[in-house]
C-alpha positions as CSV (number, residue, x, y, z in Angstrom):
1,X,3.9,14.2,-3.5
2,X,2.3,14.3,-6.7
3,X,2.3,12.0,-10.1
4,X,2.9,13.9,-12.9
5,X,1.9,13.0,-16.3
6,X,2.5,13.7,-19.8
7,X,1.4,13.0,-23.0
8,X,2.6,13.8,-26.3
9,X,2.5,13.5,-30.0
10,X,6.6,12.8,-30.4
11,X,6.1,13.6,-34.1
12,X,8.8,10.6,-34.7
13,X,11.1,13.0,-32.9
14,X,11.5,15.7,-35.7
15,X,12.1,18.3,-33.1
16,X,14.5,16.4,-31.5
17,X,17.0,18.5,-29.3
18,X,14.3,20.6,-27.8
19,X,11.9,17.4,-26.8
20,X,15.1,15.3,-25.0
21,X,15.4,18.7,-23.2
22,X,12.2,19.0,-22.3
23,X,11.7,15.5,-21.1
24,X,14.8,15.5,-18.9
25,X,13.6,18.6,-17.4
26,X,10.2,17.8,-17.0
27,X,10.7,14.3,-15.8
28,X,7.5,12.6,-15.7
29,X,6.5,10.0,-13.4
30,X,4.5,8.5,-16.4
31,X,5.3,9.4,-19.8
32,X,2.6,8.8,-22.8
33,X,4.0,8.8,-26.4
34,X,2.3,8.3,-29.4
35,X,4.1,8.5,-32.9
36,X,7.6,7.0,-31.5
37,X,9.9,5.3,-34.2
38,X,12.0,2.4,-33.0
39,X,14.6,0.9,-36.0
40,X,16.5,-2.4,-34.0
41,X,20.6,-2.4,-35.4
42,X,20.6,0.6,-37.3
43,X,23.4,2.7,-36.5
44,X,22.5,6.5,-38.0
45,X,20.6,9.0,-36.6
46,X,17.6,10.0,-38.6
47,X,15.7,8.6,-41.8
48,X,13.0,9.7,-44.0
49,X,9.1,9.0,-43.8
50,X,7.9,9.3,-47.3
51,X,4.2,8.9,-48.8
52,X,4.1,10.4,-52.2
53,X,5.9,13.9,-52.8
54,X,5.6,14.4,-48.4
55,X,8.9,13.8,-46.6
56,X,9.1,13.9,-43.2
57,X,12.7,13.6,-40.9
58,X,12.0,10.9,-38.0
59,X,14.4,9.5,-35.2
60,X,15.5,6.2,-35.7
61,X,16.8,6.1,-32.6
62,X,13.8,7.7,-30.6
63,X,12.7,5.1,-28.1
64,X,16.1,4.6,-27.2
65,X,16.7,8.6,-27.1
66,X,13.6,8.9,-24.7
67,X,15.3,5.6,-22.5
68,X,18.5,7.4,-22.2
69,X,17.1,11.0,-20.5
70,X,14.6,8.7,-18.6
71,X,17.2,6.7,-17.4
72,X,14.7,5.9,-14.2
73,X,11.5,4.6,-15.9
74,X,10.5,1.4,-17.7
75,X,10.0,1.6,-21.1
76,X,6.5,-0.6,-22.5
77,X,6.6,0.0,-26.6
78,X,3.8,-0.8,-28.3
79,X,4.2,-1.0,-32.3
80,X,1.1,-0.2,-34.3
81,X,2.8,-1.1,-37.7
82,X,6.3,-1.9,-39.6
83,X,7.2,-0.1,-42.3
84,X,10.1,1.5,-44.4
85,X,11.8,4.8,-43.7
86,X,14.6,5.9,-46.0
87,X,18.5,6.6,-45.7
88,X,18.5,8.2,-49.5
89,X,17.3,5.0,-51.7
90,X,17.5,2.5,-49.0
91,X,14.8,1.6,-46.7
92,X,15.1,0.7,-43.6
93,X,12.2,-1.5,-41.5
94,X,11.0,0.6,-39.0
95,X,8.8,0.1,-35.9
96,X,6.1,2.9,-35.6
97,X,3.4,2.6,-32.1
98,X,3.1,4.5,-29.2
99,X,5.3,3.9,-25.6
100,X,4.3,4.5,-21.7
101,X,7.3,5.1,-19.9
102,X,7.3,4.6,-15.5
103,X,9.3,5.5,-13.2
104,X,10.8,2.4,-11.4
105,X,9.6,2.6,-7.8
106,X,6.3,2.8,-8.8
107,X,4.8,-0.6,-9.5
108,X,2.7,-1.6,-12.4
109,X,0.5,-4.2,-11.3
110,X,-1.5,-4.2,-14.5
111,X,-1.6,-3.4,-18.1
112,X,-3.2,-4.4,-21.0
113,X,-2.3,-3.0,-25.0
114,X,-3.9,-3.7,-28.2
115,X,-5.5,-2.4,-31.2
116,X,-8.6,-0.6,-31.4
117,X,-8.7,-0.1,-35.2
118,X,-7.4,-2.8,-37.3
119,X,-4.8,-5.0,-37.0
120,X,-0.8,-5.2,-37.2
121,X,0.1,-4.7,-41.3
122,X,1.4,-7.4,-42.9
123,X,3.0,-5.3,-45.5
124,X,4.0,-1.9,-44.5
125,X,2.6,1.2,-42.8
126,X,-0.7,-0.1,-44.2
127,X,-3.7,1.6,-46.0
128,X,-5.6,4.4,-44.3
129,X,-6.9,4.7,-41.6
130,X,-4.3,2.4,-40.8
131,X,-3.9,0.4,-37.8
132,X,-4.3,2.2,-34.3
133,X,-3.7,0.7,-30.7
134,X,-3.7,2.1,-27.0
135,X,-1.9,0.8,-24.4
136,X,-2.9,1.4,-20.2
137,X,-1.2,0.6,-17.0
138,X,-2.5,0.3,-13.7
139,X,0.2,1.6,-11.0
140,X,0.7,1.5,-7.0
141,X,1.3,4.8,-5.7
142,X,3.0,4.4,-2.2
143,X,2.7,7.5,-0.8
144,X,-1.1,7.6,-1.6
145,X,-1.5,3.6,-0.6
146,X,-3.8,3.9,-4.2
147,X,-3.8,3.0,-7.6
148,X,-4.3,5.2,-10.7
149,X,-5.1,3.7,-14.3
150,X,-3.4,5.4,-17.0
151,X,-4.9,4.8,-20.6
152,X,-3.2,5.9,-23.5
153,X,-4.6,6.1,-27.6
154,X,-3.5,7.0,-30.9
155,X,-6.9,7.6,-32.7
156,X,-6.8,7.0,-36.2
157,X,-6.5,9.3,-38.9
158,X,-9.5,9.6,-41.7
159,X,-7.8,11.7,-44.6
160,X,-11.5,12.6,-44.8
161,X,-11.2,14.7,-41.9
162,X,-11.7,14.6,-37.8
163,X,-15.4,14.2,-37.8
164,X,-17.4,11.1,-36.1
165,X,-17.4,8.2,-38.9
166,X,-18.5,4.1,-38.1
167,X,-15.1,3.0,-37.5
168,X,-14.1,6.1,-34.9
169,X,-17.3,5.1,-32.8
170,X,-16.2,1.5,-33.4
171,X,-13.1,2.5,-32.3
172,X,-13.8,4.1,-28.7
173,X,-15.8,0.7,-27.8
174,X,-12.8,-1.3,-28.1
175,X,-11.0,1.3,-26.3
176,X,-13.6,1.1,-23.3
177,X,-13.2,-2.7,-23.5
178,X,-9.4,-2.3,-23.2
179,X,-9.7,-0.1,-20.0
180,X,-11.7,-2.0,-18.5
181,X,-9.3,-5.0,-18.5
182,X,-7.1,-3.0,-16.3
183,X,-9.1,-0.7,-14.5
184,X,-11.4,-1.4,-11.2
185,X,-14.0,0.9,-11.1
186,X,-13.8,3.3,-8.2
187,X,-10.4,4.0,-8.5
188,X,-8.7,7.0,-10.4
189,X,-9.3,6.3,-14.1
190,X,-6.9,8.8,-17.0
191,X,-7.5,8.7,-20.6
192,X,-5.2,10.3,-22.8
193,X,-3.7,10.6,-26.1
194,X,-4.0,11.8,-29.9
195,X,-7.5,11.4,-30.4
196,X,-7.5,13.0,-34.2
197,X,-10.3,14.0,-33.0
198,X,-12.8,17.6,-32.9
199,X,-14.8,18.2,-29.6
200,X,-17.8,17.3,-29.7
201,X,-17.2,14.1,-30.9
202,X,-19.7,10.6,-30.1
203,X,-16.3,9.4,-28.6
204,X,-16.7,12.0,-26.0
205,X,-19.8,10.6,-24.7
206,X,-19.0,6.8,-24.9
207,X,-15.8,7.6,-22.6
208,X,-18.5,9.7,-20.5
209,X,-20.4,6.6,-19.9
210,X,-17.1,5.5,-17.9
211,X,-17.3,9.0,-15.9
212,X,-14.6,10.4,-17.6
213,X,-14.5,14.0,-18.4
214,X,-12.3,15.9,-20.9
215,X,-9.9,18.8,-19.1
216,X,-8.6,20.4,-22.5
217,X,-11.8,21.8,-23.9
218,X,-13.6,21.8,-20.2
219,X,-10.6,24.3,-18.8
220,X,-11.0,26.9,-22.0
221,X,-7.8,25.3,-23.8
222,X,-8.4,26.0,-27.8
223,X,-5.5,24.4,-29.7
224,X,-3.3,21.3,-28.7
225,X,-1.0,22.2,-31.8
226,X,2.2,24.4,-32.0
227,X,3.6,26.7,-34.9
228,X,5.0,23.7,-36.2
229,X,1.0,22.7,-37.5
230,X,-0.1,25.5,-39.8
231,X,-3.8,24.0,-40.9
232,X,-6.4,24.6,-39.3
233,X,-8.5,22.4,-36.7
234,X,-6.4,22.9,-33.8
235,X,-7.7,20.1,-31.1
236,X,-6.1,16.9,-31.5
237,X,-4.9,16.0,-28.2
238,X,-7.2,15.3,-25.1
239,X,-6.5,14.3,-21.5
240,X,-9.7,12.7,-19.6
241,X,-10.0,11.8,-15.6
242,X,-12.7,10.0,-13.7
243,X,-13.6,12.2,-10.6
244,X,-11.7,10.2,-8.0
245,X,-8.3,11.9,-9.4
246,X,-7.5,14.9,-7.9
247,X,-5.7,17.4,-10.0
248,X,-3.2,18.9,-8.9
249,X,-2.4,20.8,-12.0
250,X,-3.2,20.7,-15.9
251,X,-1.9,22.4,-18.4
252,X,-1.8,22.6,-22.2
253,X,1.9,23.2,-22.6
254,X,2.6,25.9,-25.1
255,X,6.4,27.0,-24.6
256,X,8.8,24.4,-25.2
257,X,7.5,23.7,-28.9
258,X,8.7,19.9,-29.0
259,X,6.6,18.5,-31.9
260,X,3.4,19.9,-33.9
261,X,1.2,18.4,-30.9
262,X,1.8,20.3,-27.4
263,X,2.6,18.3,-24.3
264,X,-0.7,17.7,-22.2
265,X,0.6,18.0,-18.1
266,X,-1.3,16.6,-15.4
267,X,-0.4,16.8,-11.7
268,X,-2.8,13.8,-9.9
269,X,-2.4,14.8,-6.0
């Protein structure tokens, strides 16, 4: 049996109805989600990002929504920063990170999550590039008698652009020194996430060092973003894997559009 994998930009869940479906269909054994909005006792349905004259609908509810059509997994949220949303003129403290969701039956008998750029905000969402963390877990898979570590990013976002700057390549060290906290070398190593990041990139050869190699742009995939993105610069999202995991199966999944980021699906044999 393979593990199957996914990771996504949730996009605070502002496609909402087609991403539960797709989840519940698709139902991951490990489930990476970056951009996931958690708002403890609030009792509506969706608020309002705002930053200037940009508005943006998010989920309040969307780690709980993602709980409820994973009703099998474990949930591990990881908040980057706190900040308000809106419900017309009233703001709302939100919670704004990234979550790993595994299914129960498969053990995690190691994780470690942190930031790699910056620090929690004590006020806010925090100035750009604001804070960014990655989470990873190592997990028991019985039928294999193996373990597979699973790292997860949200790279952070230079208004200046995607290209290599002191604080991205400060950035993927700290990463590196997070997975190596959980991971043992020798056994099957996946990085993943929203890089905010062009190929080509220093980053890529840092994570190299680990023996890590990139399947989006190394399989002929050209753009990790949906009709719901219309700029240009269509990479974003990247999936990496150590050559002890066997793929099964990858994909760069175009059709369900869920978010502006397309699902990243990997089958590990």
């Amino acid at each position: 049996m393979s593990l199957r994998l996914i990771s996504l930009n949730a996009w605070g869940g502002r496609v909402h109805a087609p991403l539960m479906d797709y989840l519940r269909q698709a139902d991951p054994d490990v489930l990476c989600l970056q951009e996931v909005t958690h708002v403890a006792g609030y009792d509506g349905d969706w608020l309002t990002f705002r930053e200037g004259a940009f508005e943006l609908p998010q989920r309040s509810s969307l780690l709980n929504d993602v709980a409820s059509v994973l009703p099998g997994h474990s949930a591990f949220f990881a908040p980057a920063a706190c900040g308000p949303l809106y419900d017309g003129d009233r703001e709302v403290m939100s919670e704004w990170g990234i979550a790993t969701f595994v299914r129960q039956g498969m053990p995690v008998i190691g994780q470690a999550q942190g930031f790699i750029h910056g620090d929690f905000p004590v006020v806010g969402f925090g100035e750009h590039p604001r804070p960014r963390n990655a989470h990873g877990v190592r997990v028991f898979r019985h039928e294999t008698v193996s373990a597979v570590t699973i790292v997860q990013m949200h790279g952070l976002r230079d208004l200046a652009g995607k290209g290599d700057t002191p604080a991205r390549l400060a950035q993927v060290h700290t990463l590196v020194a997070l997975v190596e906290k959980v991971w043992r070398k020798g056994e099957p190593l996946v990085v993943c996430g929203d890089f905010n990041l062009l190929p080509g990139s220093e980053t890529f050869a840092v994570l190299g060092e680990l023996g890590l190699t990139d399947l989006v742009t190394t399989r002929g995939f050209t753009d990790t973003r949906t009709s719901w993105y219309p700029k240009e610069g269509r990479y974003a999202d990247y999936l990496l894997v150590t050559p002890e995991v066997k793929v099964a199966r990858f994909d760069v999944v175009a059709e369900p559009e869920v978010s502006d980021h397309r699902a990243l699906l990997l089958e590990i044999a």
